[in-house]
C-alpha positions as CSV (number, residue, x, y, z in Angstrom):
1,X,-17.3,0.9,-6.5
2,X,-16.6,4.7,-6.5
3,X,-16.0,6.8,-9.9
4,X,-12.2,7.7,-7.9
5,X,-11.6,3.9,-7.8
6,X,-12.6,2.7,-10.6
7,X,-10.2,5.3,-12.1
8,X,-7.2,3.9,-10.1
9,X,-8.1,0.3,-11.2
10,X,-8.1,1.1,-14.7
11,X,-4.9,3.0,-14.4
12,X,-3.4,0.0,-13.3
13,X,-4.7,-2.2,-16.0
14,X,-3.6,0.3,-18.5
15,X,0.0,0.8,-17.3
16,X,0.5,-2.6,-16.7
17,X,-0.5,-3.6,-20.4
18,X,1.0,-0.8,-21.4
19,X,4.2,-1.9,-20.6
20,X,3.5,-5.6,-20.7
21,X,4.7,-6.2,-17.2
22,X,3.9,-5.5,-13.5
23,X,1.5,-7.0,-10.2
24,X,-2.0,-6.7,-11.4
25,X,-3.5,-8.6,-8.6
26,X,-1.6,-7.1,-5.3
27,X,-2.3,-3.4,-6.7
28,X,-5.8,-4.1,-7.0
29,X,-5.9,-5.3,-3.7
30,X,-5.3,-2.1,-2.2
31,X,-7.1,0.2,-3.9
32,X,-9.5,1.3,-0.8
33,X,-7.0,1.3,1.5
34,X,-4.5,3.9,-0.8
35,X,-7.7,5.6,-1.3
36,X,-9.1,6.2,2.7
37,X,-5.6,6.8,2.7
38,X,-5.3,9.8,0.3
39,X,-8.5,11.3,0.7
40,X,-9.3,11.0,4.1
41,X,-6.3,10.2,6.1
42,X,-2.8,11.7,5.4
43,X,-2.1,15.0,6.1
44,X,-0.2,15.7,3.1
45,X,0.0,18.2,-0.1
46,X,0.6,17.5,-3.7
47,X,2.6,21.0,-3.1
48,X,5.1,18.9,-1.9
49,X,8.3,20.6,-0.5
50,X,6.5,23.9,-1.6
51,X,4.3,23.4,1.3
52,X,5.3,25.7,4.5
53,X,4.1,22.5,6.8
54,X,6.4,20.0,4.7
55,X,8.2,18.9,7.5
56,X,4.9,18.1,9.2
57,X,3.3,16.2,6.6
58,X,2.6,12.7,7.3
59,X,4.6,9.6,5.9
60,X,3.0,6.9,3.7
61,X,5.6,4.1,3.1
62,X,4.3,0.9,0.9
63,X,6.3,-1.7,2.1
64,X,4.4,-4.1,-1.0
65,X,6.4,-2.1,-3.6
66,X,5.3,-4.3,-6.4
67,X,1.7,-2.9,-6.0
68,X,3.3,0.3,-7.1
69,X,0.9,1.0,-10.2
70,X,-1.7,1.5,-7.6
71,X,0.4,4.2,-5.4
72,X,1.2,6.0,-8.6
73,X,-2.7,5.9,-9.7
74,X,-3.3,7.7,-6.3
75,X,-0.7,10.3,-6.6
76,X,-1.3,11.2,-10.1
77,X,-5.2,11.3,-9.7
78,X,-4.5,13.8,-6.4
79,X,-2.5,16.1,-8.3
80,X,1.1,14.6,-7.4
81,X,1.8,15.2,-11.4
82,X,-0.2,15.1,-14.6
83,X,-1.7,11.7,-14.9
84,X,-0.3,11.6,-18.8
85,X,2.7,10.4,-17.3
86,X,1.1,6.8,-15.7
87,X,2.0,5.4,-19.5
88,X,5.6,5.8,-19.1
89,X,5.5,3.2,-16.3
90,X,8.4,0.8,-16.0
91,X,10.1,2.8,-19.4
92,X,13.1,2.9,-19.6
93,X,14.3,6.4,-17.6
94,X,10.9,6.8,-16.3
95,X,10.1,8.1,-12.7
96,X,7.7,5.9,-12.5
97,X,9.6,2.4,-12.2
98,X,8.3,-1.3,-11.4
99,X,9.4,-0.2,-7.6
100,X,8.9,2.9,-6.0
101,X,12.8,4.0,-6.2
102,X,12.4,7.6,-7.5
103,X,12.1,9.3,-4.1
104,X,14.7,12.2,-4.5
105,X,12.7,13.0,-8.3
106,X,8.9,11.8,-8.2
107,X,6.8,13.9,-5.4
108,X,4.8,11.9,-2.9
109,X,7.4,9.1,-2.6
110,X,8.8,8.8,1.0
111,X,11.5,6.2,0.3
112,X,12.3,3.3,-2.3
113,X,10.7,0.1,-1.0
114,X,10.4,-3.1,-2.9
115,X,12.5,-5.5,-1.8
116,X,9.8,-7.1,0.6
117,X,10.3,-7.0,4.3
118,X,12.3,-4.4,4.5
119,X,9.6,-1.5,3.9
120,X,8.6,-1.6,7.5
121,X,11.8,-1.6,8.8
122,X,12.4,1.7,7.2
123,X,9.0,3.0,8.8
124,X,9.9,2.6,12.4
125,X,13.1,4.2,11.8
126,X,11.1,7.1,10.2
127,X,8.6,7.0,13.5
128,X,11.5,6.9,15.7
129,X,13.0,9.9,14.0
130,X,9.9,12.2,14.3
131,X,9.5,11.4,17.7
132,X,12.9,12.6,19.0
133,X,12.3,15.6,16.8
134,X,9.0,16.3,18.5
135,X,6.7,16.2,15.3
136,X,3.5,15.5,15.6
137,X,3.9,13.7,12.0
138,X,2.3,9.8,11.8
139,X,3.9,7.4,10.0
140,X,1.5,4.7,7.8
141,X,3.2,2.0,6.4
142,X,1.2,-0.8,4.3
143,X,2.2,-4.4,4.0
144,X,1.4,-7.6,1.9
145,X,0.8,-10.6,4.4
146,X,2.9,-13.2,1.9
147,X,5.7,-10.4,3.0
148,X,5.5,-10.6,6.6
149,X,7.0,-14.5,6.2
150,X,10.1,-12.5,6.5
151,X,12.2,-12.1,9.8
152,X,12.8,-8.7,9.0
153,X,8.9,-7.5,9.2
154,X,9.2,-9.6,13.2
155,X,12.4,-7.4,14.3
156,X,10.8,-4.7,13.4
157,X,6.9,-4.7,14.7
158,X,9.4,-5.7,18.3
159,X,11.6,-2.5,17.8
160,X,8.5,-0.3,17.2
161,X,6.7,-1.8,20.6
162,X,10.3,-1.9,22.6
163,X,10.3,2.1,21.5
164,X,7.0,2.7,21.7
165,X,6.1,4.1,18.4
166,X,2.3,5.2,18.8
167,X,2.8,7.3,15.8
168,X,2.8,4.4,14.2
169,X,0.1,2.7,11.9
170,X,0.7,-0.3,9.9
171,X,-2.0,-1.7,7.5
172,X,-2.1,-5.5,6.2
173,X,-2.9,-6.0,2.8
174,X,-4.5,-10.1,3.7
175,X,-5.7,-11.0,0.0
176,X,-3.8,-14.3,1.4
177,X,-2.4,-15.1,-2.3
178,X,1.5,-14.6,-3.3
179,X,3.6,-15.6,-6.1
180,X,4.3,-19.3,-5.2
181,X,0.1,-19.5,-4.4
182,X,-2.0,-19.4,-1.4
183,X,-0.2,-17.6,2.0
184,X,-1.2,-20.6,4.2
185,X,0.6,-23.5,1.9
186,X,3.7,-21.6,1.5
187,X,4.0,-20.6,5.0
188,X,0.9,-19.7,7.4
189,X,1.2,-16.6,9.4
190,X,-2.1,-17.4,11.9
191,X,-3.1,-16.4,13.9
192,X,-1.7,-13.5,12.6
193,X,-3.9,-11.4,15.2
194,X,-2.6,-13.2,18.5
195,X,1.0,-13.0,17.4
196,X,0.6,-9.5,16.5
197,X,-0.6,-8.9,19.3
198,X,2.2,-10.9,21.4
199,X,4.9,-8.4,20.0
200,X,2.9,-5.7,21.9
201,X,0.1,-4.1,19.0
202,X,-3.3,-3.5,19.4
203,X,-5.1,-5.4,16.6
204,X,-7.8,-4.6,14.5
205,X,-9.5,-6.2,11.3
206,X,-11.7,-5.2,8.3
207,X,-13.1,-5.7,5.5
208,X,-10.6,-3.7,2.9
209,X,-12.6,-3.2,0.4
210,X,-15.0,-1.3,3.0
211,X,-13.7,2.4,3.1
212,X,-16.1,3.2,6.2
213,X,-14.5,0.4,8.0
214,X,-10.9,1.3,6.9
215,X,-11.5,5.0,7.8
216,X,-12.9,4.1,11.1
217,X,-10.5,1.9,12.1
218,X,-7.5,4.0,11.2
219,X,-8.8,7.1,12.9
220,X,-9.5,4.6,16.1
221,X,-6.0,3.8,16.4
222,X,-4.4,7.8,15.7
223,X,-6.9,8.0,18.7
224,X,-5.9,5.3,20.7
225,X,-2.1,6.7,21.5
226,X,-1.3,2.7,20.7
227,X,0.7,0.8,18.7
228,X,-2.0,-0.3,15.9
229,X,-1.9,-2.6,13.2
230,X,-5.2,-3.1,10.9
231,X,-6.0,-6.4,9.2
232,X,-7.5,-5.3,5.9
233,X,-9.2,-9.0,4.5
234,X,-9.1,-8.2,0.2
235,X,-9.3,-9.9,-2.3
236,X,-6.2,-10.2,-5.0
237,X,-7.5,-8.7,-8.4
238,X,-10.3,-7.3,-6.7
239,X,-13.1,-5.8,-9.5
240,X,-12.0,-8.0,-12.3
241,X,-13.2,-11.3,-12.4
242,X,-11.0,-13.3,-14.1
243,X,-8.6,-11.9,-11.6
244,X,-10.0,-12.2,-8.1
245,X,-8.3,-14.9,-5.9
246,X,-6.3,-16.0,-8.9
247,X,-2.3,-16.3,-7.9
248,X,-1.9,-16.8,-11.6
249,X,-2.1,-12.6,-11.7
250,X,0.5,-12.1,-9.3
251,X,3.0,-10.5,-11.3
252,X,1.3,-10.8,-15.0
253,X,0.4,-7.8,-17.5
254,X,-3.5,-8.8,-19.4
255,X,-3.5,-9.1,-23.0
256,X,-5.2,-6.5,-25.4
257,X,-8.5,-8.6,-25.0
258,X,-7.6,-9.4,-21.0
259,X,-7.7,-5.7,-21.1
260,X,-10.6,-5.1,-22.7
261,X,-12.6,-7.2,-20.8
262,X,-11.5,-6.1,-17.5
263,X,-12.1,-2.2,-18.8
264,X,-15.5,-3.2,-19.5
265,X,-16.4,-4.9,-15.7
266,X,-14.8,-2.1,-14.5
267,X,-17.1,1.0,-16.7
268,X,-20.3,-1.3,-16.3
């Protein structure tokens, strides 16, 4: 694991003790992917609406808002604002709540997401919007697979393909664990390839913990001039043991020796 990651992860472990609540396990998840992301991907400035090329920037929208400790991590550690403020997560009056819903006050956020399904939604109506305006802006929008049980998600990969939304990328988060337990016994998506497919998206999987294979297969699909959707197989609590593939850490803050411990595999 990378110095830059191991950062984020112990951001999250810290905010989330910090303020004794939040999704441990889906915000670890998705480390490497909000990292490839971030520092290899978006064309986008911590400048913010100082930039002269604002308008041009590219959209990140995470659809999985409860993995928001994670996108905050990212923006703070790329110079979005002064990482002191991570510890006033889910505070009251804080910018920095449980769900990304600060998007008129806290730079980097594109628009409030969190109430699961809809995220992508919002995305293709972003993609749509930059393509009648002739920007050459791309659109990135990253899902949890226990989210895409909901109808919503369906309508909306159609809508993209009926449009045809090549400035489109959507990313799956596939650490196949949600609240109520494992993805397949609440309510099995596969083969999530062959249906995404069957709505009209070129498919792709990786290993999403693999930057190399995240950054290659995100670049292969800006290339492609397709609709693209990328499979990223992780692990829930990835880089903490007691965590990994443990539903129990959905949506639970560690303990002051939890935190320890997991500080510890994480510095080693």
């Amino acid at each position: 694991m990378n110095k830059f990651n191991a950062t984020v992860r112990s951001d999250i472990l810290k905010m989330i003790h910090n303020a004794k609540s939040g999704h441990p396990g889906g915000s670890l998840s998705c480390v490497e992917i909000l990292s490839v992301l971030y520092n290899k991907i978006l064309n986008i400035s911590p400048e913010w609406k100082k930039s002269p090329d604002f308008e041009k920037r590219d959209r990140f929208i995470l659809s999985k808002g409860h993995a928001s400790a994670a996108l905050y991590s990212v923006l703070a550690r790329k110079g979005f604002f002064a990482p002191e403020e991570l510890m006033t997560f889910r505070k009251l009056g804080t910018r920095l709540q449980g769900h990304p819903s600060t998007r008129t006050k806290l730079e980097g956020i594109e628009v409030s997401t969190g109430s699961l399904g809809q995220g992508l939604s919002m995305a293709v109506g972003v993609a749509l919007a930059l393509k009648l305006n002739n920007n050459p802006a791309r659109v990135y929008a990253l899902l949890g697979d226990g989210e895409m049980q909901e109808g919503s998600v369906w309508e909306a990969l159609m809508s993209a393909s009926h449009k045809g939304l090549d400035n489109l990328t959507v990313i799956i988060d596939k650490n196949n664990l949600q609240i109520d337990g494992d993805v397949n016994d609440v309510k099995s998506l596969e083969p999530l390839d062959e249906k995404l497919e069957a709505f009209g998206w070129q498919v792709s999987e990786v290993d999403g913990h693999n930057e190399e294979e995240i950054e290659t297969a995100i670049k292969n699909a800006v290339k492609s001039g397709k609709l693209c959707a990328i499979i990223a197989n992780t692990i829930k609590g990835k880089g903490v043991s007691f965590m990994e593939d443990n539903a129990g850490w959905h949506g639970k803050a560690p303990n002051d020796d939890e935190l320890k411990r997991a500080l510890e595999e994480l510095n080693a």
